[in-house]
N, C-alpha and C positions, 0 to 999 in steps of 0.2 A: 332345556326347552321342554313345556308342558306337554302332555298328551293332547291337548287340545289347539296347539299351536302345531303340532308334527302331523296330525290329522287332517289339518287346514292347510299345510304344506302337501301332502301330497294328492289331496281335489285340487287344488292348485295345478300342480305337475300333473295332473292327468287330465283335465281340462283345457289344460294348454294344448298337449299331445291330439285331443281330440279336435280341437279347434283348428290346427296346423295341420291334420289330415285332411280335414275338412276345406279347408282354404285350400289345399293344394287339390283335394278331389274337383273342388271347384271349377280353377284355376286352369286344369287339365278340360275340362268338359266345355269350360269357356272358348279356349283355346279352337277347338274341335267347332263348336257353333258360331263363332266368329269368319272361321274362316270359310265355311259355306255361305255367312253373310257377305262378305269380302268380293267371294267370288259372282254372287248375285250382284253385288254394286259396280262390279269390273263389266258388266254387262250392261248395264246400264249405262256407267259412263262410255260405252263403244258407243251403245246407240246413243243417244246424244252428242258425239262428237259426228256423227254420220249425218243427223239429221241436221246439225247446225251446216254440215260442209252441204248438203243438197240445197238446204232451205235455211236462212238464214231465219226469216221473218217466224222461224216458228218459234224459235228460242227466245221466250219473253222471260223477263225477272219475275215476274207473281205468279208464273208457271214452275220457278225453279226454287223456289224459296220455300216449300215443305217436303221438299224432297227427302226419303231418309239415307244414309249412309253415302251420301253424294254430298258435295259442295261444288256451290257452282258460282264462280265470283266474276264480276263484272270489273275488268279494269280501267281506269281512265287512260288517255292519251298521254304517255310514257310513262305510264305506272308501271315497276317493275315487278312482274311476276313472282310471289314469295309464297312460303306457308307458315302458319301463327305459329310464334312458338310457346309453347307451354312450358305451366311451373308447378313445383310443388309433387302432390304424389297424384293426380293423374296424370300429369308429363314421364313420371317412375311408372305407372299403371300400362300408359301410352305404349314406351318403348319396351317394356315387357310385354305385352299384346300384338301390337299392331307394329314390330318395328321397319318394316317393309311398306305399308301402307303410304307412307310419307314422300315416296319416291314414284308415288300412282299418278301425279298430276299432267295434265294435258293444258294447253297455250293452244289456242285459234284464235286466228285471226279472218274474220269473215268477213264477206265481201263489202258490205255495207260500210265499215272498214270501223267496226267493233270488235274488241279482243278479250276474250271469255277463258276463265282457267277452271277444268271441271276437274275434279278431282273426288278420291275415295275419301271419304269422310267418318274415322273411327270416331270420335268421341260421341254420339249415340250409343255405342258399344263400350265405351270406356266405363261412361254414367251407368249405363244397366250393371256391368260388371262389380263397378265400384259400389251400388245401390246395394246386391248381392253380397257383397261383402261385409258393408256394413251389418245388413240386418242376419248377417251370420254371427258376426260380432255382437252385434244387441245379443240374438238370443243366447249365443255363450256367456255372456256376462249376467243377464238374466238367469239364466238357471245354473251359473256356478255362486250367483248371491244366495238364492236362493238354497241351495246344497248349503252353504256354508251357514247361512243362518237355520237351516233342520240340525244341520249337525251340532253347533253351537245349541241347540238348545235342546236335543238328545244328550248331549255330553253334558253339558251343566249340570241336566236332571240326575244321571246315571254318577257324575262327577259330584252333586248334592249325598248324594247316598253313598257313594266312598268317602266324602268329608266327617259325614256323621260318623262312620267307623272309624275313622282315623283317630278322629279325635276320643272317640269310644274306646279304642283301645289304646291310647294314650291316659287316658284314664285310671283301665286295669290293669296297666303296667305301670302304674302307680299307687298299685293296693286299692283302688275305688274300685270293689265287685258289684255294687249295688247299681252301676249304670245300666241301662236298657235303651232296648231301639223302637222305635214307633214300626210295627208292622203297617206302611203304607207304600203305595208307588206298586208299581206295576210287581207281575207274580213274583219273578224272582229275587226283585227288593223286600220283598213280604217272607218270602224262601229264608234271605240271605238275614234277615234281620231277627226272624222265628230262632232259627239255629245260634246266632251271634250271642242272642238271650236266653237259647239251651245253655250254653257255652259259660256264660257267665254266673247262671245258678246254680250249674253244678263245680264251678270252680268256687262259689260262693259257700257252695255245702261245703266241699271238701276243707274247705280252708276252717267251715267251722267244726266239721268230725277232727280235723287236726287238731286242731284249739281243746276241745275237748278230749279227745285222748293222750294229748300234752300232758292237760290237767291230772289226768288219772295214773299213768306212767310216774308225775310228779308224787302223787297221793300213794302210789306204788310200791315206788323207791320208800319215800319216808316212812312207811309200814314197815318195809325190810330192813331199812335201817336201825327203827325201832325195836323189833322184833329181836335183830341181829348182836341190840347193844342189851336190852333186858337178856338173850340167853347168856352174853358172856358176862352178866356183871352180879343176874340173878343166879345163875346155875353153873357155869362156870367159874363163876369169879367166888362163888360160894365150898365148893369143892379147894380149890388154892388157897384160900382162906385156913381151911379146917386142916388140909395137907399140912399145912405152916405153921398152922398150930401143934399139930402131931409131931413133925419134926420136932420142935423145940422141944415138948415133952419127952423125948426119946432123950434127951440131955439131962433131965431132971430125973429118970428113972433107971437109968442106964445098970443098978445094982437090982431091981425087982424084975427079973425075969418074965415073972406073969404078966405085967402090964406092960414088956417090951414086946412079950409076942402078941398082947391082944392090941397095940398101937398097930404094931406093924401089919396086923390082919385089914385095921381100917384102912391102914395105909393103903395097902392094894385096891380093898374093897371102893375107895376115893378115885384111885385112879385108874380105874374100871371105867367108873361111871362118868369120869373127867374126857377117858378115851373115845366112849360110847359116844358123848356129847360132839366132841370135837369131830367125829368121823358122821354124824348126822346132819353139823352144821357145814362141814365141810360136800355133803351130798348135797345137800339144799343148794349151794353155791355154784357146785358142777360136778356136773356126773363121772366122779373119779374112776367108774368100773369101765368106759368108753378106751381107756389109757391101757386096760388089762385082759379085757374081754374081750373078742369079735361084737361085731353088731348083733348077729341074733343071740348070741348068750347074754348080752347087756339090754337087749329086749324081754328076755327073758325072763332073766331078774329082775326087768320092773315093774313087767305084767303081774309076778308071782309076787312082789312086796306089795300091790296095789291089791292084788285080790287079798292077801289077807289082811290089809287094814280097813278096807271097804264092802269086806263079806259078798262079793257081790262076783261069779264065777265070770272065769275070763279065760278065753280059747286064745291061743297063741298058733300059727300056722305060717311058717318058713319055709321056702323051698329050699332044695339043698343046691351047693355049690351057690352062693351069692357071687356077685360081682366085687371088686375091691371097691370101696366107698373111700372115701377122703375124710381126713378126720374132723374139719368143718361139716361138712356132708353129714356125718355121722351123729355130730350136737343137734342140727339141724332135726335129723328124724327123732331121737331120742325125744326133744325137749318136745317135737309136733306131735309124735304118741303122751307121752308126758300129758299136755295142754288138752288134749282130744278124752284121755281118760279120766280126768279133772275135773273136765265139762259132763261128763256122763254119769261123776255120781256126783254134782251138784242139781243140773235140771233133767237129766234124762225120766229116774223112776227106773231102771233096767233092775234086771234081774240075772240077764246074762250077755256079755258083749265078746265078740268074734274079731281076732285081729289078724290079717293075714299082710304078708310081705313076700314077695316074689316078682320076679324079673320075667320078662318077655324081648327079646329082639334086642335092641337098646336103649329100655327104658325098665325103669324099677317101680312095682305098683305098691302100695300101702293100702289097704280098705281096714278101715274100723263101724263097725256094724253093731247096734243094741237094739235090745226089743222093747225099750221104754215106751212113753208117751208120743213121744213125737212131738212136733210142734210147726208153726211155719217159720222159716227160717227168718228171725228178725232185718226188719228196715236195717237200718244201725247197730254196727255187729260191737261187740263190748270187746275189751282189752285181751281178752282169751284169743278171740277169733281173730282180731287183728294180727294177732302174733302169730297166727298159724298161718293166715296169708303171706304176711310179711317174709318168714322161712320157708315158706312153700315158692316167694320168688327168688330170696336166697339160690333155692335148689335148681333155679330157671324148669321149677314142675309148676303143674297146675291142679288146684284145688278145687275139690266140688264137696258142696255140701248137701245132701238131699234129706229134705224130713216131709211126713206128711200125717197130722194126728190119727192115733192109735198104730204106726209103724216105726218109730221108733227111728235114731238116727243114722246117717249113713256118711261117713266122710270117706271119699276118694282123694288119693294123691298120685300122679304120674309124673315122676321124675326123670330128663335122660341123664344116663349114662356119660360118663366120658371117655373117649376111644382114646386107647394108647396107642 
């Protein structure tokens, strides 16, 4: 059943309710005024049964014949005295009214030697009541039309503007972001349609900052892949090469002493530089000192490898006694210090940056702080920032970025803790 059919059922049900109080308030009240009438026409027919027995001659037909609440009928000469009987629903009205009425009637027979039946005469009272009825009835049926057709056409309106959404977001749940709502119709259709189409442009962006950092993630990877295949094929694979050559030569030479020990000096001297390679491409991949070191020692060493390959001074500031981190937890901060120092001697300008980590209560802070340029913090953050977001909800912490030109950058992180 529709919302507009269950709404129309219950004006319904409640219209009725009021109508059947209403009939019966009536009903009641009738009752009550009738029977004062009743008792006024029992008076009357006394007196007229008196004055017919004094005075016959006074008792004429066109004297009796607008009488109200009386009936007064002239019999013929062996006509037997009877009362009309009624059908339908004022005979139902009758005998729920007046069902004593009916037993009021009077038989005389006057001297003249004419015989008159006067009698209490409800249907006067039946027709008012019934009249009453009716036009209680009209107007319930009038103004429950009336309800039904406001609300029929409130709801339609109200029901046109949940159509349009319906199908609005039948749309975006099928990839069409580009729908929008006519801001019209009363405020809060204008409200609700303003917002529907915030809704829809920023799920519009997102899907395209997604698309594009897709891309770039893509363009990424294939760098590092690149990168990854030229150092083992250029400088590793170069090293193994020459290794392999030396061996062999160590077979050809094996009786010159001199040019066994000057092989076998490159030989080391190769696999130095083979080990060197392998343990730097292996740091590039993951930060193997995380496995061996506490977090603030493996913070440590990577502030002190970054200051001196970027000449650029760097305060490190650990409170003591940390909390135990998790060793997810711990990639996490690594790689978001990593990302944050990256970014600061690509666009900062600094000249000195301040890194502190320490706990409070239960949560763990990170602040990285430089005196660079500063800048406003970009619309559309680039594949750096993403990623520091992204590990920052890893950590379920929260990232703040603040810059503002000539004060250089400021990145906060609050992480909680996890209770054991």
């Amino acid at each position: 059943m529709s919302a507009l059919w269950r709404i129309n059922f219950w004006v319904c049900g409640f219209f009725s309710l009021v109508t059947l109080a209403c009939m019966a308030l009536l009903m009641h009240q009738a009752l009550a005024d009738v029977g004062r009438e009743l008792q006024s026409a029992e008076a009357v027919v006394e007196y007229l049964s008196e004055t017919a027995a004094r005075d016959p001659a006074s008792l004429q037909p066109r004297l009796t014949q607008s009488l109200r609440h009386v009936r007064v009928r002239w019999l013929e000469p062996g006509e037997a005295a009877s009362l009309p009987v009624q059908e339908g629903l004022d005979a139902w009205l009758g005998r729920l009214l007046f069902a004593e009425a009916r037993h009021r009637a009077r038989l005389l027979d006057l001297p003249d030697g004419r015989r008159v039946q006067i009698a209490v005469d409800p249907r006067d009272e039946i027709d008012e009541v019934w009249d009453s009825l009716q036009q209680l009835l009209s107007l319930c049926c009038l103004a429950l039309l009336l309800s039904l057709l406001t609300i029929r056409w409130a709801v339609r309106r109200g029901m046109g503007l949940l159509d349009d959404l319906l199908c609005a977001l039948q749309q975006v749940s099928g990839g069409q972001l580009k729908v929008r709502l006519r801001p019209q119709g009363v405020p809060e259709a204008r409200q609700l349609a303003t917002y529907f189409n915030r809704m829809t442009a920023a799920l519009e962006q997102a899907r395209a900052d997604n698309t594009q950092l897709t891309q770039t993630l893509l363009a990424v990877q294939e760098r590092e892949r690149t990168h990854l295949a030229q150092t083992l094929h250029d400088d590793l694979g170069q090293y193994l090469a020459g290794i392999r050559a030396q061996a062999c030569l160590l077979r050809l030479v094996a009786d010159q002493p001199a040019v066994v020990a000057r092989t076998v000096s490159e030989l080391e001297h190769n696999c130095e530089h083979l080990q060197q390679g392998f343990r730097a491409l292996v740091h590039d991949l993951y930060p193997v000192v995380l496995q061996h070191l506490p977090l603030a020692e493996a913070l440590g060493l990577l502030v002190e490898q970054w200051q001196a390959r970027q000449g650029i001074e760097c305060r490190l500031r650990v409170s003591a006694q940390l909390p135990r981190v998790s060793a997810p937890d711990k990639t996490h901060l690594y790689r978001l210090l990593q990302e944050a120092l990256t970014n600061v001697a690509r666009h900062a300008d600094a000249s000195e940056v301040r890194v502190r980590l320490h706990h409070r209560g239960a949560h763990l802070h990170l602040l990285i702080r430089d005196n660079g340029c500063g800048a406003r913090q970009p619309q559309r953050p680039g594949v750096g920032l993403y990623s520091m977001f992204e590990r920052a909800r890893s950590l379920r912490g929260e990232l703040r970025i603040i810059s503002r030109p000539g004060a250089g950058w400021a990145l906060s992180l609050s992480m909680p803790l996890e209770v054991s």
